[in-house]
N, C-alpha and C positions, 0 to 999 in steps of 0.2 A: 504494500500500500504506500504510494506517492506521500508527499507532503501536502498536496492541495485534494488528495481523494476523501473522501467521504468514510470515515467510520462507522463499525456497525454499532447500535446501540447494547447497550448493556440496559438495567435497573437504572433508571433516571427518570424523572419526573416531567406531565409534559413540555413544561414550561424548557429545564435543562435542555429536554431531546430538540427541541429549536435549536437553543444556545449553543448547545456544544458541537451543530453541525452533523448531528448523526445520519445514517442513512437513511430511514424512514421517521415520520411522526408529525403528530399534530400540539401546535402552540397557541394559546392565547396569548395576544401581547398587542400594548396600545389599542385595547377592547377591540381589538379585529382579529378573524380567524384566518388562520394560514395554514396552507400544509407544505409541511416541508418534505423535500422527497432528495435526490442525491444530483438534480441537476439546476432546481432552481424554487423558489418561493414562490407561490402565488397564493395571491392576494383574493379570498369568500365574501359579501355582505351580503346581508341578508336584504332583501328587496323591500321590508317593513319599519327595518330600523336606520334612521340618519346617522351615519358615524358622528355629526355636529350637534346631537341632538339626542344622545345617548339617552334610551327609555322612553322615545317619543314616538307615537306612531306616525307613520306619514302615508299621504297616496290616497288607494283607495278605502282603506282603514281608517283614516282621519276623515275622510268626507262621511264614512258612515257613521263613524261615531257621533260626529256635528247632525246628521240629519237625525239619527236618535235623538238628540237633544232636541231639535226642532220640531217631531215626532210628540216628545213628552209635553212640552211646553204646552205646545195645541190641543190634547187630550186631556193634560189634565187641568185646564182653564176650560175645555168645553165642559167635562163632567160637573165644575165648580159654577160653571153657570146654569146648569140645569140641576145641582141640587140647593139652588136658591139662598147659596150664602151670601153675607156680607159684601159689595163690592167694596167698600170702607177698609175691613178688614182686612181685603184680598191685595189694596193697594197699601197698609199702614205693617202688615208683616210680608210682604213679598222679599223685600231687602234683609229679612231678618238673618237669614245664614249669614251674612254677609258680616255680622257681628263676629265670626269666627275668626280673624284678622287680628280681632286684639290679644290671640295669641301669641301674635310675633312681637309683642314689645318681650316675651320671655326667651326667644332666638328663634331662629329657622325651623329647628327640627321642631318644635313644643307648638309652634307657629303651625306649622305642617299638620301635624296631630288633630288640634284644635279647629283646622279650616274645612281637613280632609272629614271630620266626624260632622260637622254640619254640613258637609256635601258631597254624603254619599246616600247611596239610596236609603241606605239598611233603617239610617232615621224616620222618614217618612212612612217608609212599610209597614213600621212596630207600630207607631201611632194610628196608622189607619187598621189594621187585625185587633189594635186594642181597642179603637173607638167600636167596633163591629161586635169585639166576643163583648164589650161591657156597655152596649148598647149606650156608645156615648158619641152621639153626632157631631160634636164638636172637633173629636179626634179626626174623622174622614175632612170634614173644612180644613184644618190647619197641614195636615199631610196635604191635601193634591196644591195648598198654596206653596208647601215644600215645595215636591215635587216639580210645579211651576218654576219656583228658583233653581233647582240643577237643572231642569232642561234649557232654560236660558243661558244659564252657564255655559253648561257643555254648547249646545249651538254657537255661541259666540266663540267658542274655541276655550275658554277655562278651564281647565282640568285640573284633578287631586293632583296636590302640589306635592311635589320630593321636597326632603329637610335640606335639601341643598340650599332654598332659599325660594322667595314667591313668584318668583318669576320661571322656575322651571316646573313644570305641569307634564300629566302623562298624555296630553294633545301635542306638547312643543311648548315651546318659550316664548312669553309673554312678557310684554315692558317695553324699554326704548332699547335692551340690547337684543331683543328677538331678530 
């Protein structure tokens, strides 16, 4: 074996089996997949993930996602006006998830925590099964006004935010450095 040929691998890790040049293997490194083989690297992405954009969907997945959201919004303000709630109310708590922000004066991640639990479904679902088994109507109103608020979200593009900080969301990045 030359000095520039290629080694067979031994017991090493996948990461090493890149590094050290072996004959065969597969490396993660700089969150992109590569296979190394004994003649050259080549460079895998996957068609849904942005390497610029690491955890964000893009394409045809990101437009579907948005139109869910656009989807909810519409359904569950039309349900909200045929079961004869409050427009008062529908317009004075729509904004209210929105209150989950003030977890970032605690930092990112606690920020993140706090934003992602008022804007995920699992909230509004409990409240609307409880308003239903405890035959309490008020629970189904304040759920589909939820629900209103993450469709709009999500359609506008907002997504549950990574503790990386509030501007990174599982839609893509959001802010002035998006």
């Amino acid at each position: 074996m030359g000095p520039g040929a290629a080694k067979p691998c031994s017991r090493t890790t996948l990461r090493e089996t890149a590094t050290l040049g072996c004959e065969t293997g597969v490396a993660l490194r700089r969150r992109r997949l590569y296979i190394a083989g004994p003649f050259e690297e080549t460079e895998m992405q996957s068609p849904t993930i942005n390497p610029a954009q690491d955890g964000a969907v893009t394409g045809e997945v990101l437009a579907l996602m948005r139109l869910e959201g656009v989807v909810l919004l519409a359904a569950s303000t039309l349900f909200y006006a045929v079961s004869d709630g409050s427009w008062l109310l529908y317009a004075v708590l729509f904004f209210a998830p929105d209150l989950g922000m003030i977890g970032y004066l605690a930092g990112p991640r606690a920020g993140a925590l706090v934003y992602n639990a008022a804007h995920s479904i699992i909230g509004p679902l409990l409240i609307a099964v409880a308003g239903v088994v405890l035959l309490w109507p008020l629970g189904g109103v304040l759920s589909l006004i939820w629900f209103s608020h993450i469709g709009f979200d999500r359609a506008l593009g907002y997504g549950l935010k990574y503790g990386t900080g509030f501007g990174f969301t599982h839609l893509g990045r959001i802010g002035r450095q998006a």
